[in-house]
C-alpha positions as CSV (number, residue, x, y, z in Angstrom):
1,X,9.1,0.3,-10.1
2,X,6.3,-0.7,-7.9
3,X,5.9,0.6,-4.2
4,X,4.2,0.3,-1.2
5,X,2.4,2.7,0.6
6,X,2.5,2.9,4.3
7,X,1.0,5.5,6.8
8,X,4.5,6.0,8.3
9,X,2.7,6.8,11.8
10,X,1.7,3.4,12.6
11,X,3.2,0.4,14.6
12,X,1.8,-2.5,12.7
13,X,2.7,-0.7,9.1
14,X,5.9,-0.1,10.5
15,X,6.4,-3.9,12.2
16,X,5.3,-4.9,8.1
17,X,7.7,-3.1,6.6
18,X,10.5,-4.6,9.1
19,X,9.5,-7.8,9.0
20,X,9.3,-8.0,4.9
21,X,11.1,-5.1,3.4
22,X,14.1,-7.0,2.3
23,X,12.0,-9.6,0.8
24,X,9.7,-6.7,-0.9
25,X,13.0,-4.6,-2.1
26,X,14.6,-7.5,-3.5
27,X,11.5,-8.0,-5.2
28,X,12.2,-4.4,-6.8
29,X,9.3,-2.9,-4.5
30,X,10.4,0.5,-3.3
31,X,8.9,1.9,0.6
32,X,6.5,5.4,0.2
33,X,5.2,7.0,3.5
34,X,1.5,7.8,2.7
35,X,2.5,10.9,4.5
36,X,4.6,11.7,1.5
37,X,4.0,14.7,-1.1
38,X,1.7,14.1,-3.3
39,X,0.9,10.7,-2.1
40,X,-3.2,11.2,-2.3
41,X,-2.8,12.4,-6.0
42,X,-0.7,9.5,-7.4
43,X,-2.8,7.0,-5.8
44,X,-6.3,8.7,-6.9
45,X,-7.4,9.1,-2.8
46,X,-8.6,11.8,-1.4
47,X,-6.9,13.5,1.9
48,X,-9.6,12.0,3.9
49,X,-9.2,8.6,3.1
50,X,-5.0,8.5,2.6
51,X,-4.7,6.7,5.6
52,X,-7.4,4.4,5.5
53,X,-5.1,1.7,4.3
54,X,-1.9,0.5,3.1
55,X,-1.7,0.4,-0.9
56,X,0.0,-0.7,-3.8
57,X,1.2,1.3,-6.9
58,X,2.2,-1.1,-9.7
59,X,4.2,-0.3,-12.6
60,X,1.7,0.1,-15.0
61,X,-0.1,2.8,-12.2
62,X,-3.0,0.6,-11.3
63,X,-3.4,1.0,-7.0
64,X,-5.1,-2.1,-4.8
65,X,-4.9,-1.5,-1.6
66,X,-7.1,-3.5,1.8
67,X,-8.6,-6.5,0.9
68,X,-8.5,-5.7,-2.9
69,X,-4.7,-6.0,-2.3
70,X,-4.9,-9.5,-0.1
71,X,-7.3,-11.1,-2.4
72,X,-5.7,-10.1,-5.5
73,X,-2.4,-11.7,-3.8
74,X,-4.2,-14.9,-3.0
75,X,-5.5,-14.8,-7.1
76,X,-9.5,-14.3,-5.8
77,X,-11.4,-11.7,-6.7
78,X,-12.3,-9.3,-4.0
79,X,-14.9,-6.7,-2.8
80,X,-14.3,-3.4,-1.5
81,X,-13.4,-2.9,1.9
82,X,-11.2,-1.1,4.6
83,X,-8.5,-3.3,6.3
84,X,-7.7,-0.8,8.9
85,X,-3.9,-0.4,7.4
């Protein structure tokens, strides 16, 4: 199952998760607090840069996560960058 990482701390990953989780669960997406165990490992992130951003964990285990993620969703093909969450 796919899921979402989100740095459980902040307002605007929160407000997300609010406004869209029903849509994202239905869509068999499953809610992970980056703050979670073992978070950094599954995702291939350091501890320094967990919290950088909100990711994505597909089922096949490939992570996107910023504008990788946004582009990737809008079928372009993206550089590497930090959204900020």
């Amino acid at each position: 199952m796919a899921a979402i990482y989100y740095d459980d701390e902040c307002q605007f990953c929160r407000g997300m998760l609010r406004r869209f989780g029903r849509t994202l669960a239905r869509r068999r997406f499953i809610f992970v607090p980056l703050q979670a165990p073992g978070a950094a490992r599954l995702l291939g992130v350091s501890e320094e840069h967990l919290l950088d951003e909100m990711r994505v964990r597909l089922d096949n285990g490939a992570v996107c996560g910023g504008r990788r993620l946004s582009s990737r969703s809008r079928g372009e093909s993206g550089g590497r960058g930090r959204s900020g969450h």
